[in-house]
N, C-alpha and C positions, 0 to 999 in steps of 0.2 A: 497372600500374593507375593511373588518372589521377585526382590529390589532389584529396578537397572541396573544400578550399577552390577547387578551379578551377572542379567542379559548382558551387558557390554563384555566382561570377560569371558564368557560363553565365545561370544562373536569373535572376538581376539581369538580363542583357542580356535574356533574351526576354521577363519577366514585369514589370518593371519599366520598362525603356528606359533602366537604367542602364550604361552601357558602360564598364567598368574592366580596365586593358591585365596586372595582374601584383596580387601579394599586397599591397604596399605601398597601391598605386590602392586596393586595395579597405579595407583598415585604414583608409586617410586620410577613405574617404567614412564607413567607418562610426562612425567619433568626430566628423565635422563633421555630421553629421546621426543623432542618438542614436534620437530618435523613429523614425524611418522605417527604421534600422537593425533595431530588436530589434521593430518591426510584419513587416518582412520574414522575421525568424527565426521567428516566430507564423507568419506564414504557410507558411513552406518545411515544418515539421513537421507543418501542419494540424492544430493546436492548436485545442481545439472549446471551447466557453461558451455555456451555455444562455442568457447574457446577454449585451448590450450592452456593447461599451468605449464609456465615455465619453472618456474620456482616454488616451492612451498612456504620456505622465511630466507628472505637475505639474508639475515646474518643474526647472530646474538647481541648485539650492540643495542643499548637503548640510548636517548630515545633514536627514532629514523631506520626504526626494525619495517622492513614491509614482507607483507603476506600474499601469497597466490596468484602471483603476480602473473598477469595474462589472462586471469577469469574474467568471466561477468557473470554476476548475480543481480539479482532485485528481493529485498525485505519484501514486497509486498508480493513477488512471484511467490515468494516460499509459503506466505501465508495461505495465497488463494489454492495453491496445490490442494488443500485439503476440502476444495467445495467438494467435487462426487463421494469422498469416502463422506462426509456430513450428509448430503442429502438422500443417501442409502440409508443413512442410519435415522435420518429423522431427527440430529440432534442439533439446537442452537450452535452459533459462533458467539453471538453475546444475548446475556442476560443486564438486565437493566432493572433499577428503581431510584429513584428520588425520597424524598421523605415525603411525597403527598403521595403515588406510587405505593411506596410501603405502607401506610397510615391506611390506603385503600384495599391493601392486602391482594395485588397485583402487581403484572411484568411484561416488559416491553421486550419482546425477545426476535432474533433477525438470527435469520439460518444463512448457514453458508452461502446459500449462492444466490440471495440480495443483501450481502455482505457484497459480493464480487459484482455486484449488478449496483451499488450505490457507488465504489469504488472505480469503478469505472465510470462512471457519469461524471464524477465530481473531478475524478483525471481528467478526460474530455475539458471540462468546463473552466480550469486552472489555464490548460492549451490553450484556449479560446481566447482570455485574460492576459495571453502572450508570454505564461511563465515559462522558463527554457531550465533545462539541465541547469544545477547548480545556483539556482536562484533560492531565493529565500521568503519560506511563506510564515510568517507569524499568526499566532492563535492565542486569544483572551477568551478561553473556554475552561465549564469546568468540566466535570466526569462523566461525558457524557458518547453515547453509541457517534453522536458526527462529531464529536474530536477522535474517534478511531478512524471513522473512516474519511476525513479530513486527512489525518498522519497516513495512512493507505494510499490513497490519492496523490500526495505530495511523493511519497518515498516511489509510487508506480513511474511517474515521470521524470524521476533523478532531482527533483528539485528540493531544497533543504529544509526541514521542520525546525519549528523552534517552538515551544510553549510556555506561557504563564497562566497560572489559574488568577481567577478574576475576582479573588479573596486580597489578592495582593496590590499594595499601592501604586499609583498612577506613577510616582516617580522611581520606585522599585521596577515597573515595569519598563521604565522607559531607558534606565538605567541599562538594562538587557539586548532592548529590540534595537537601540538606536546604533550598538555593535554594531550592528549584521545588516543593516540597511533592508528591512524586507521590501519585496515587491508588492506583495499582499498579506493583508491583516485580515484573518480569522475570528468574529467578535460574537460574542454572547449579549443578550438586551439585562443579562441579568442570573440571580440564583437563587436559591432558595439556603438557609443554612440555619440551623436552629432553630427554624419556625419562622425567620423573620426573612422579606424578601428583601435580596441587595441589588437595586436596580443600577447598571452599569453605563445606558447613554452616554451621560455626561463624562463618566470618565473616557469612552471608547471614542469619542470628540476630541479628548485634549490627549490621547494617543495617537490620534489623525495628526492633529495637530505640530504633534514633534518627533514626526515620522515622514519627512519629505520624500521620501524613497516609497513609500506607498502608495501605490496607485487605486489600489481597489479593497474596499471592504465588503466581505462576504458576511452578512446580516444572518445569525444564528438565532431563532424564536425561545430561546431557553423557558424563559418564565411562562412562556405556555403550556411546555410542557410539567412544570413546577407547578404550579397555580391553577391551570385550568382555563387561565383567563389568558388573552390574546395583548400584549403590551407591546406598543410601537415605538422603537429607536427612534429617537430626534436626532439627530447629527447635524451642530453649526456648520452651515453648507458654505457660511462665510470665515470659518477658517481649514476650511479643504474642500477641496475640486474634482476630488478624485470620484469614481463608479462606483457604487452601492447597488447591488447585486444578491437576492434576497436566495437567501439558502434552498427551500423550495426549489429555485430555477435550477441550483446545479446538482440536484440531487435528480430531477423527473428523465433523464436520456435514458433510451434502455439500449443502447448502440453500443456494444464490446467494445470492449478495448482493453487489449494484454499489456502488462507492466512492462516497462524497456528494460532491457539489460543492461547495466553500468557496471561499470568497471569495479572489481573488489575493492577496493578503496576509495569511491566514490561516498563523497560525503551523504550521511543520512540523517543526522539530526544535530542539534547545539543545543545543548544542555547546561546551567547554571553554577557555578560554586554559589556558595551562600550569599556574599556579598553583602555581608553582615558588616567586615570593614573594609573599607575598598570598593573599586568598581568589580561588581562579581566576573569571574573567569568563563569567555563564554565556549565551551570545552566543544570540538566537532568530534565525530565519531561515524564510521564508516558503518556502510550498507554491511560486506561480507564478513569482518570481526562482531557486529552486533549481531549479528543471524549468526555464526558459529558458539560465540558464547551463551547466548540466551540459550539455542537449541539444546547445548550441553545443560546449563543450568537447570532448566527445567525438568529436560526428561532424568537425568541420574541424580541430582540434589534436590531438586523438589519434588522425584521421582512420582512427577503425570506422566501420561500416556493420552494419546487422542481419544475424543470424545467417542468418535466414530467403533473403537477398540473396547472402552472400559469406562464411559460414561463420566470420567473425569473431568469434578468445575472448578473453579479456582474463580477466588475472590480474595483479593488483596488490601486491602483499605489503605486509600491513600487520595491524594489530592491531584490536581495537574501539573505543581509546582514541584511533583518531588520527582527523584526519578524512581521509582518504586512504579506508579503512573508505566513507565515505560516498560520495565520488567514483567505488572501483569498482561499488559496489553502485547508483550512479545510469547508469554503463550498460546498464542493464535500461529504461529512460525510451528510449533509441535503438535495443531490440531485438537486444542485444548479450548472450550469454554473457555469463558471469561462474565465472570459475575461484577457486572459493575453496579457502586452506588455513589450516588451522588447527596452529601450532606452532615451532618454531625455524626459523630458515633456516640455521642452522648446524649441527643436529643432524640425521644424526649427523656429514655434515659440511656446508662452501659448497654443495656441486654439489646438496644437495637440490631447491633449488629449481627448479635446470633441466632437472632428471631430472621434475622434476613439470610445469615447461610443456610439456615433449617429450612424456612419456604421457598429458597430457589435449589437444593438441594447439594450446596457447594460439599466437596470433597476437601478443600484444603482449607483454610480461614490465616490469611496473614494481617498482619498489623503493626504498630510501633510497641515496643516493648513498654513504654508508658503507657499504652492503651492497656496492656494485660494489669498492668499493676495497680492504674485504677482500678479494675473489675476485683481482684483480689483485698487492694483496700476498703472497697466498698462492701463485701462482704457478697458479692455476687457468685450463685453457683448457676452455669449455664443448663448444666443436664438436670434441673430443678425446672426449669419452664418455658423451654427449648426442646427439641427432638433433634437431638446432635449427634447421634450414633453413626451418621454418614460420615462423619466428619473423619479421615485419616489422618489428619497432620497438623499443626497448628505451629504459623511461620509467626517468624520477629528478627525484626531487624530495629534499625536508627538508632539506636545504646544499647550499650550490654544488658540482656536479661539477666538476673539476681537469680541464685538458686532455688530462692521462695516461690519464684511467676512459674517456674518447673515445677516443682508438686504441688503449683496450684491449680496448674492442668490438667494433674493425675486425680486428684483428689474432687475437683469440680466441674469437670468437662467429659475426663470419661479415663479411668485406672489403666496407664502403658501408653496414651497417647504421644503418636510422635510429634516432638518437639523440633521442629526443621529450623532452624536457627542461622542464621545469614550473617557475613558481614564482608562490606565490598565499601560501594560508594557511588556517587556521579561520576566520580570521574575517571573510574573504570567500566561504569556500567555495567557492571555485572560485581560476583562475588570474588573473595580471596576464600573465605573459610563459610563450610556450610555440614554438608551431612549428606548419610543414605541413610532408609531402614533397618537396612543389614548390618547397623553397628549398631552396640550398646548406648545409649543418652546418658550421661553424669549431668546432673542437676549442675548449672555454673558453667559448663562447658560446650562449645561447639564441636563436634563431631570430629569431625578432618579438616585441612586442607583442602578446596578443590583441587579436581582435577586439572591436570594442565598449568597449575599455580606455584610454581617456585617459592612457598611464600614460607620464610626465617623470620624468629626471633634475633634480633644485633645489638652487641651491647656496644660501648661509643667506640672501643677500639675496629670496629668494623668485622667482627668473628660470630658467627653463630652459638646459640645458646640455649639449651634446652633446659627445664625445669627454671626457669628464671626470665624474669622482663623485662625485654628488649623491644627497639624499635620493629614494626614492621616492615618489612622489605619483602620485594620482591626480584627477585635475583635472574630471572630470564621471560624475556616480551612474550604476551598476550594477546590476541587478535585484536579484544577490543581496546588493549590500551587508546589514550585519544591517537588523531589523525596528527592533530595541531590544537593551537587553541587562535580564533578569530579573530584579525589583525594584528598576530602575533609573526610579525614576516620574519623578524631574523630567528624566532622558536626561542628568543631568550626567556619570556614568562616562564615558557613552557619546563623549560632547563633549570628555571631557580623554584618551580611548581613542586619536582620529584628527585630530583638528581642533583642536589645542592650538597647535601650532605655525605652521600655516598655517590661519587661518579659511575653512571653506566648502573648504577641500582636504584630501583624505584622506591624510595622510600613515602609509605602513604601517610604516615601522621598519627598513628596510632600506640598506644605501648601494647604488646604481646606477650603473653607465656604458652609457647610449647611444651604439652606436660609428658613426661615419660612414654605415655600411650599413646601419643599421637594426639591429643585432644588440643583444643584451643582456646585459651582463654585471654580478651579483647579486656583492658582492664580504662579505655577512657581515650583521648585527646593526648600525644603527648608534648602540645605544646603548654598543656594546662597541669604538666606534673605538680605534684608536692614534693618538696624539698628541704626537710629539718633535716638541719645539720648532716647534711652528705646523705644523709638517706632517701630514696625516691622513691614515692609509688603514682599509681593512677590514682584518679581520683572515685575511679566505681568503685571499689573495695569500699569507702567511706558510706558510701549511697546507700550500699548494701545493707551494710552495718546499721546505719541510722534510719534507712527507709523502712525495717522490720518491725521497727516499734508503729504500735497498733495509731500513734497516735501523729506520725509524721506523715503527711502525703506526699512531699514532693522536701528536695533539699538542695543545696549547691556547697561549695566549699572551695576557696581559694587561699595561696599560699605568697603570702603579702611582705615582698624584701624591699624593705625602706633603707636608702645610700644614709648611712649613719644614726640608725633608729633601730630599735629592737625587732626584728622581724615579727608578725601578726601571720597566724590561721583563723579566721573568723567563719564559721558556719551559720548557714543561714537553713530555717527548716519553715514551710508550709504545714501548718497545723490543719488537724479534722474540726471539724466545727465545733464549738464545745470543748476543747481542748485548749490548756493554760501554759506558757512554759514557764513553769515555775521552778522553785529548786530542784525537786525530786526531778522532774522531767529532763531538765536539763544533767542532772548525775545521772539519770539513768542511761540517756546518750551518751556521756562521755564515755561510761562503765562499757556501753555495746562497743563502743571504738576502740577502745582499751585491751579488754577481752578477744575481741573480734577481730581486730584489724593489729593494734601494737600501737601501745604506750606512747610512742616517741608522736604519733602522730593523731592524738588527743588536741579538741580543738583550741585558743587560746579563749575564744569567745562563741555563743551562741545566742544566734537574734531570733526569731518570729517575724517572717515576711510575708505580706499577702498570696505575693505569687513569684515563681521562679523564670526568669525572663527564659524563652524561648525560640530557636530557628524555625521557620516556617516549615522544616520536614522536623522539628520537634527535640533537635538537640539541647542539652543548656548549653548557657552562654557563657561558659568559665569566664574565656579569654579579657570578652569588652567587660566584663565587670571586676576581675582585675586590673585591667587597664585604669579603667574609671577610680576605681578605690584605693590606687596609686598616684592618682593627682591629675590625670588625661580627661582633658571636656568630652563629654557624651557624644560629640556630635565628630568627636578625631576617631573614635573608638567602636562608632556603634550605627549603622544607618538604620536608624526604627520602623523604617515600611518594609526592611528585612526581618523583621520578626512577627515572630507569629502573634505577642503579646508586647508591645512596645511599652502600658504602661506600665508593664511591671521594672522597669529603668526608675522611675518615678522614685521609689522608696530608696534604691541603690544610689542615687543622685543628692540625697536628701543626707543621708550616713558620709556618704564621701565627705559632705559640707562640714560636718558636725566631727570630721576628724582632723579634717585639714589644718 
């Protein structure tokens, strides 16, 4: 099958008179000509507005760049566009399983057009609740078909989404919602996750609770549909007043109702930074940059097509707390399935999740790049007891994949599979660097640059840099860059967020090498560099090196400058079971880091830790455990209901003591 991106240049050549020979041609025209780039992406989707564009971008200046100006769009118009070509074809909009679900070896699937007929009800019913444009609805939901169409609902009446998954702690969450003042709170009775149920009441009470802007809870039966069994919310009635309004009601209208048009830059959702330390950044993002990105991303970088065309599924694994959540659920805007599950990927074991794209017949499988590298540490081969031959692509994002999770694709999944490899963020919502088919995959390497992505390697003097690693930057605005970030009035956050370092350029936080080909390689955090003696690197090169051995599962590494004390590198590795670090163990890592990575950045020390602390979308935690390991209390450094694993702090808190 012949990649988008080559349809796209096709389309340029006949519709345009633009004639570009290869993926490159077409990246270079579409960063030197921004305007006429993302008017042509309006145009290839037949993107409609009841009004006039006046402009296509004010100006190149960031941040305070705007877009299309004088449109109106709706996320959720664009999605429902695609009920008749669905209901011609016969094909879902969502695919659905839980782990009881799967365990039963069945799916809960909703066609387009009671997609568009729940969607409509639940808009209606929001109206009814008196939410108005630009209000604010919050949701303690996890992965499930009524948090889609929840977010549908909300985005159909212009009024602003916000979510947390309800894996995450009560003060974590409240940390979020109490920003934004919602009008109304979205709540689940509960979940299921590794077998064990998390039942939620009590905490959806003490989010009532310290949420005085809420007037109305919409009562979600989750654990019914998890369990089997009917579990009734208690909510102390005596510390909230507010309406409780049971899901059921606002799902049964079957009374139309079309999505309103709002203005291209009306807000469409808030979305989180980590807020791992600090109050997290609560990031806004518009209706028409998150439909123009997404649209792009999916169809020419994750190169689907509508289901309706080419039976295309897409299942992403992820949770509600990440934005990934929003990414799969924006293939619904291109007419694409959406394979949702809801629960561990490891429970009850890896192969869960391949066993679930092979029975609901997904076409793409993404997931965090620590998910593949379990599977490969564990010795799992999918095309061994799975039926995975559907499968075209297989995504990763949240950390750089390692060259090893690439032919362990090749070698276990199925010989030439594409490797569609992403990296972006929340807080652009979409990608910087990803891929088509149409170009070769180098193990270690991301593809391209997207499209439409200005995006340099900058070394500190402010100069781009190819074959070398430098900061990433992005050097001209993006649709979806954010709107603002929430209660940020005078945009200062928002200015010391991206644009501190280089003014008028975006700089996202990462180190980068652009290698001669065009390729991309994401080497870590660059606030979490290593630095002996003038020399820098990221810290994934280390990961790499040391994560190869058969007998490391997980590792971390920080570069520790004590004011009048001999600088410390201490490595820290997660052993296999069964597994000693003894002397050989520990030479043999140094030898990989040595060999592999360079000398100079051999570690001084290497411990054996239970577990690697982790961000709730699955990053490590360089930063707070350097912090901590430099002499910083745990609690200046680190907020632990922002992690995915808080007590893995415990061992790092214990080591701090014993060096202090």
């Amino acid at each position: 099958m012949t990649a988008n991106t080559i349809h796209l240049r096709e389309w340029l050549a006949r519709r345009r008179g633009v004639a570009l020979a290869d993926y490159d041609a077409l990246w270079g025209w579409s960063v030197r000509n921004v305007p006429d780039f993302w008017q042509a992406i309006w145009d290839y989707f037949e993107i409609e507005s009841p009004s006039r564009c006046e402009s296509i971008l004010s100006g190149p200046v960031m941040p305070g760049t705007h877009w299309f100006a004088g449109t109106q769009v709706n996320y959720a118009a664009q999605v429902l566009r695609h009920v008749d070509a669905g209901r011609r074809a016969d094909v879902p909009a969502i695919v659905f399983r839980n782990e009881r679900l799967q365990r039963e070896g069945r799916s809960l699937e909703i066609d387009w057009p009671e997609l568009e007929r729940q969607t409509a009800a639940v808009a209606g019913a929001l109206s009814a609740l008196g939410v108005l444009k630009g209000d604010r609805v919050a949701a303690y939901l996890p992965n499930t078909p009524e948090a889609v169409v929840a977010f549908l609902a909300c985005a159909s009446i212009g009024a602003i989404w916000s979510m947390c998954a309800p894996d995450m702690g009560v003060a974590t969450v409240c940390d979020r919602f109490k920003q934004i003042t919602p009008k109304v709170l979205i709540a689940c009775d509960g979940t299921v996750y590794g077998g064990k149920v998390l039942r939620r009441d009590a905490q959806v009470a003490e989010l009532l609770a310290s949420l005085p802007s809420a007037e109305t809870l919409i009562r979600v039966p989750c654990l019914k549909d998890a369990t089997g069994e009917s579990i009734d919310m208690k909510i102390d009635a005596g510390r909230w007043t507010g309406t409780v309004v049971p899901w059921r009601e606002c799902v049964a209208s079957r009374v139309p109702r079309a999505p309103d048009a709002v203005p291209f830059e009306n807000p469409l959702w808030i979305v989180y930074s980590s807020g791992t330390t600090g109050l997290p950044k609560p990031i806004v993002h518009g209706h028409g940059g998150v439909m123009l990105e997404m649209l792009k991303l999916h169809r020419f970088h994750l190169d689907l097509n509508p289901s309706a065309q080419s039976r295309d599924r897409l299942h992403w694994y992820s949770s509600t707390g990440w934005v990934m959540w929003n990414l799969q659920v924006s293939a619904l805007l291109n007419g694409t399935t959406i394979c949702l599950y809801d629960g561990s990927p490891a429970y009850p074991g890896l192969e869960v999740l391949w066993r679930y794209a092979a029975d609901v017949n997904a076409t793409f499988l993404g997931a965090g790049a620590a998910y593949y590298l379990n599977c490969l540490k564990s010795g799992l081969e999918p095309k061994s007891f799975a039926p995975v031959s559907q499968l075209k692509a297989l995504g990763s994002t949240g950390s750089p994949l390692p060259a090893e999770g690439y032919r362990w694709g090749d070698k276990s999944v199925r010989d030439g599979i594409w490797w569609c490899v992403i990296s972006g963020g929340t807080d652009l919502a979409s990608a910087f660097l990803g891929g088509t088919p149409e170009l070769p995959t180098i193990p270690g390497e991301m593809q391209r640059r997207c499209l439409g992505a200005d995006v340099q390697a900058w070394n500190e003097k402010g100069e781009p840099v190819v074959d070398d690693v430098g900061e990433l930057v992005c050097v001209q605005p993006m649709p979806s860059m954010p709107l603002r970030f929430w209660g940020d009035e005078d945009g200062s956050r928002y200015q010391q967020s991206y644009f501190d370092l280089f003014p008028g350029v975006w700089r996202h936080g990462d180190w980068l090498k652009i290698t001669p080909a065009g390729g991309a390689i994401v080497y870590g955090r660059s606030d979490a560099t290593l630095n002996r003696h003038g020399h820098r690197l990221g810290t994934s090169e280390i990961y790499s090196a040391v994560e190869a051995d058969e007998d490391v599962l997980d590792s971390l590494v920080v570069d520790l400058e004590f004011l009048g004390r001999k600088s410390c590198m201490p490595l820290f590795v997660v052993l296999r079971d069964g597994a000693q670090l003894d002397e050989a163990l520990a030479t043999r890592l140094r030898e990989r880091i040595r060999s592999g990575v360079s000398p100079r950045f051999v570690p001084d020390e290497i411990h054996a830790v239970p577990e690697i602390p982790r961000t709730l979308t699955g990053k490590k935690q360089e930063l707070p455990v350097k912090k901590l390991l430099l002499g910083r209390k745990i609690e200046d450094v680190v907020n632990k209901d922002a992690c995915a694993n808080p007590g893995a702090f415990t061992w790092f808190e214990e080591y701090a003591r014993r060096r202090s």
